[in-house]
C-alpha atoms as a printed R data frame, in Angstrom:
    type eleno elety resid chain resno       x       y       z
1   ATOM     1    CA   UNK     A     1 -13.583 -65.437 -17.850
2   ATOM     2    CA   UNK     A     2 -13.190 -63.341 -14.941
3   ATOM     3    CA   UNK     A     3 -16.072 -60.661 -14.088
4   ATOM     4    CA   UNK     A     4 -13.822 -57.225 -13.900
5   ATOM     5    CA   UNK     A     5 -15.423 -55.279 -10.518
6   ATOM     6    CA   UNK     A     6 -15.153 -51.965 -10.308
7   ATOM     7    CA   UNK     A     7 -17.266 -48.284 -10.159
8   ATOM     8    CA   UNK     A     8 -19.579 -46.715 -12.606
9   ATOM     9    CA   UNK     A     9 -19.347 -43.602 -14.190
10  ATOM    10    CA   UNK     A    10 -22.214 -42.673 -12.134
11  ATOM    11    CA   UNK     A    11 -20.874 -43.938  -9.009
12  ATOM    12    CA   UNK     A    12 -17.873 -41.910  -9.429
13  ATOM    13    CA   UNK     A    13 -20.347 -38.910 -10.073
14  ATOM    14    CA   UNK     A    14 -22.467 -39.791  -6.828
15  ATOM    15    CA   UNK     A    15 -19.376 -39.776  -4.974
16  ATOM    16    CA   UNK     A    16 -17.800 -36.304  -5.541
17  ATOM    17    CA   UNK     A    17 -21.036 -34.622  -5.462
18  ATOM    18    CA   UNK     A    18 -21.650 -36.519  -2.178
19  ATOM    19    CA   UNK     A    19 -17.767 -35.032  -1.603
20  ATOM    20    CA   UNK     A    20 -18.209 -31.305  -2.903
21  ATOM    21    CA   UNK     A    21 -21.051 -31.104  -0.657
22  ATOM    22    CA   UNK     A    22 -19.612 -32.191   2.684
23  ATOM    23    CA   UNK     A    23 -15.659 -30.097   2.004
24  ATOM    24    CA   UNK     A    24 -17.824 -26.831   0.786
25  ATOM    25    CA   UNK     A    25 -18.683 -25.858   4.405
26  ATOM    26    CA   UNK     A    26 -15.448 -27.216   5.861
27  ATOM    27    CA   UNK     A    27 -13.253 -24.663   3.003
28  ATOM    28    CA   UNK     A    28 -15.814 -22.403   3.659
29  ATOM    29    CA   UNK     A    29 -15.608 -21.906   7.544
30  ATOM    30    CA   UNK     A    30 -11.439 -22.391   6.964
31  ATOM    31    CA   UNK     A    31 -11.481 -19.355   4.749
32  ATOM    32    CA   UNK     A    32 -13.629 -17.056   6.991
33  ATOM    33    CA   UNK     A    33 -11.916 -18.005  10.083
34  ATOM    34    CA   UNK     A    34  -8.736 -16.905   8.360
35  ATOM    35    CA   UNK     A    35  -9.813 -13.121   7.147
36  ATOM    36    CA   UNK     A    36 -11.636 -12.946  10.766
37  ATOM    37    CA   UNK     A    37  -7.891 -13.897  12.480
38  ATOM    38    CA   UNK     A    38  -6.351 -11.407   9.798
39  ATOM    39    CA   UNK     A    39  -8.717  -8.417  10.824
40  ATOM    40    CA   UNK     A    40  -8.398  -9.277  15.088
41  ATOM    41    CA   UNK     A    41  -4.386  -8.673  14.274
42  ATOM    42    CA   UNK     A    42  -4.731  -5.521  12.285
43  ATOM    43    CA   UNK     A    43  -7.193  -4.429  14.930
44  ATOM    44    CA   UNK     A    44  -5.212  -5.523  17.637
45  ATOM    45    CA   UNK     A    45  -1.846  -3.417  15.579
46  ATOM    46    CA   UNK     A    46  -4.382  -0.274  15.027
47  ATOM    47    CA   UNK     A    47  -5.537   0.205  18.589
48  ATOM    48    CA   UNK     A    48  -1.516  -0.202  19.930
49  ATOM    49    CA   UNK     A    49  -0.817   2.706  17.633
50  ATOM    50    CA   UNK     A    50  -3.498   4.944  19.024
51  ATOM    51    CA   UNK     A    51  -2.298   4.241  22.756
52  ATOM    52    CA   UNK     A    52   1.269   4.991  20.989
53  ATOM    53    CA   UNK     A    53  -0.021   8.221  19.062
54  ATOM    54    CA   UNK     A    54  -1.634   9.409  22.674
55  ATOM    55    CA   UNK     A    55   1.217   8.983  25.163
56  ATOM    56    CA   UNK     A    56   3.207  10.621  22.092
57  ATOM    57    CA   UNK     A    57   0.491  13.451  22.213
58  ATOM    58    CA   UNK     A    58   0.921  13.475  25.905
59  ATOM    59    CA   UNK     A    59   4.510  15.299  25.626
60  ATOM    60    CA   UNK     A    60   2.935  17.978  23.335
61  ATOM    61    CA   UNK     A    61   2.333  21.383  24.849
62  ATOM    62    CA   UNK     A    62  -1.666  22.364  24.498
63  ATOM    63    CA   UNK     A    63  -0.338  24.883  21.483
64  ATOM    64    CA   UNK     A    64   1.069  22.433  19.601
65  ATOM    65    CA   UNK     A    65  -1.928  20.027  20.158
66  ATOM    66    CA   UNK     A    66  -4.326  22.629  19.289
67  ATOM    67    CA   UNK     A    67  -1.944  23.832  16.102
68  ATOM    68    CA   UNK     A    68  -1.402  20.707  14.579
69  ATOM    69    CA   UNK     A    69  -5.314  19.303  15.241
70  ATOM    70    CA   UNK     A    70  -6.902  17.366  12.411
71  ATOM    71    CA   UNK     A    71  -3.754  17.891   9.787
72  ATOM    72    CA   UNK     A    72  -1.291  15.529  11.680
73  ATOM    73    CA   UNK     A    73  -1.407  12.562   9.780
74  ATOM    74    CA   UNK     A    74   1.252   9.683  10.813
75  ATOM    75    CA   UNK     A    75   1.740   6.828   9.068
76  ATOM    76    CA   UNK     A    76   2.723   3.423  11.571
77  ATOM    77    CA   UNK     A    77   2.953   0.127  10.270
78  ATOM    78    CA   UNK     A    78   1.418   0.729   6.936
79  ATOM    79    CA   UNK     A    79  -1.060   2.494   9.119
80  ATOM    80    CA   UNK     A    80  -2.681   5.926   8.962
81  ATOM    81    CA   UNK     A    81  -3.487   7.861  12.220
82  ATOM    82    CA   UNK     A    82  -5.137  10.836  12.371
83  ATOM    83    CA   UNK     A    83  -6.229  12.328  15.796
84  ATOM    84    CA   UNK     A    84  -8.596  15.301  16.906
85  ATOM    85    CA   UNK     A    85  -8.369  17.503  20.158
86  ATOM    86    CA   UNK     A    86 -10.726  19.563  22.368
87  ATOM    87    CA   UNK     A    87  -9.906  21.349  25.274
88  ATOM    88    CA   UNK     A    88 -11.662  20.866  28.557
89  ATOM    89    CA   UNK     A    89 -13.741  23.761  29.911
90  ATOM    90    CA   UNK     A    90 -12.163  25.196  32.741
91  ATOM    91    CA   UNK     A    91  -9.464  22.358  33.368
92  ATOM    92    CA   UNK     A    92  -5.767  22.028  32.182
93  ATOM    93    CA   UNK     A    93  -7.101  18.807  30.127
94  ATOM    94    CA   UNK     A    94  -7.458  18.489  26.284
95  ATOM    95    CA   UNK     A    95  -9.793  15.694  25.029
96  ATOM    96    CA   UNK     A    96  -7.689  13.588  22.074
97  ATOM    97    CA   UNK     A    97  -9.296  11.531  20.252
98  ATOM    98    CA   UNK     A    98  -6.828   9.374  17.659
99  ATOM    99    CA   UNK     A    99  -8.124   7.729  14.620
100 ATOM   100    CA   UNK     A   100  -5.918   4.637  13.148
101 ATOM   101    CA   UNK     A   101  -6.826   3.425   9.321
102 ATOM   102    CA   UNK     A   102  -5.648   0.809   7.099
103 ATOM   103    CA   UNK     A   103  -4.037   1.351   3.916
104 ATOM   104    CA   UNK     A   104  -7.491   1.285   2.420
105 ATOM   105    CA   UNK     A   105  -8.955   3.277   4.600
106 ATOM   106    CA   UNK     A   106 -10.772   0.925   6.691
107 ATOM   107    CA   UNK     A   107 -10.854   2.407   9.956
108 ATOM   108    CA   UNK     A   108  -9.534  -0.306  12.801
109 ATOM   109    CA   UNK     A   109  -9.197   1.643  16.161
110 ATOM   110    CA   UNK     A   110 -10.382   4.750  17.899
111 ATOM   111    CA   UNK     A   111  -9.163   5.833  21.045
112 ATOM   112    CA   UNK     A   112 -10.292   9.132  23.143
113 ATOM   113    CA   UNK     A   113  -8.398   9.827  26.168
114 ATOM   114    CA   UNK     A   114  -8.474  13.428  28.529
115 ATOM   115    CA   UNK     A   115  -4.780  14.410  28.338
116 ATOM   116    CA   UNK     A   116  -2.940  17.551  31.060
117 ATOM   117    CA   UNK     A   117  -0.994  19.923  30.201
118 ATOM   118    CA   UNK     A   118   0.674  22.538  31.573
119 ATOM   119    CA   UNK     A   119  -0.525  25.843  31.187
């Protein structure tokens, strides 16, 4: 009679332990490097819609900056931006600074940037 070969049960149990504990890291790092790449992009998207938000700002008389300050919310790609202004003593320049959240209301970008008007 032939001697069947073949694993244990605890040689089977050795061996995915063994398994689980070298993949764990591996899924681990996988995962992490995923969110990290997903946050660089909405960063990346949040800090193109401040520049966007200031050169729109940059067409706005000093009035309407001034008016509008701190209540003009816009939303941009799912995106929230919200943007303060100060004026510059003694110079035709307002100091803008633009906020850009997430949907929930992580903030990604902030941008400040001296903008002329005319007077």
């Amino acid at each position: 009679m032939k001697k069947v070969r073949g694993f244990t049960l605890v040689e089977v149990m050795l061996a995915l332990l063994v398994l689980s504990i070298v993949l764990f890291p591996i899924v681990s790092s996988i995962i992490h490097g995923l969110n990290s790449a997903k946050l660089a992009k909405l960063k990346t998207i949040g800090l193109y819609t401040a520049q966007m938000r200031i050169e729109e700002l940059g067409g706005w008389s000093l009035q309407e900056i001034v008016e509008k300050n701190g209540a003009d919310n816009q939303e941009i790609y799912g995106m929230y931006s919200a943007y303060e202004a100060a004026t510059v003593e003694k110079l035709p320049l307002v100091e803008v600074t633009v906020s850009v959240y997430s949907e929930d209301d992580l903030l990604l970008s902030t941008l400040t940037r001296l903008i002329k008007y005319e007077e």
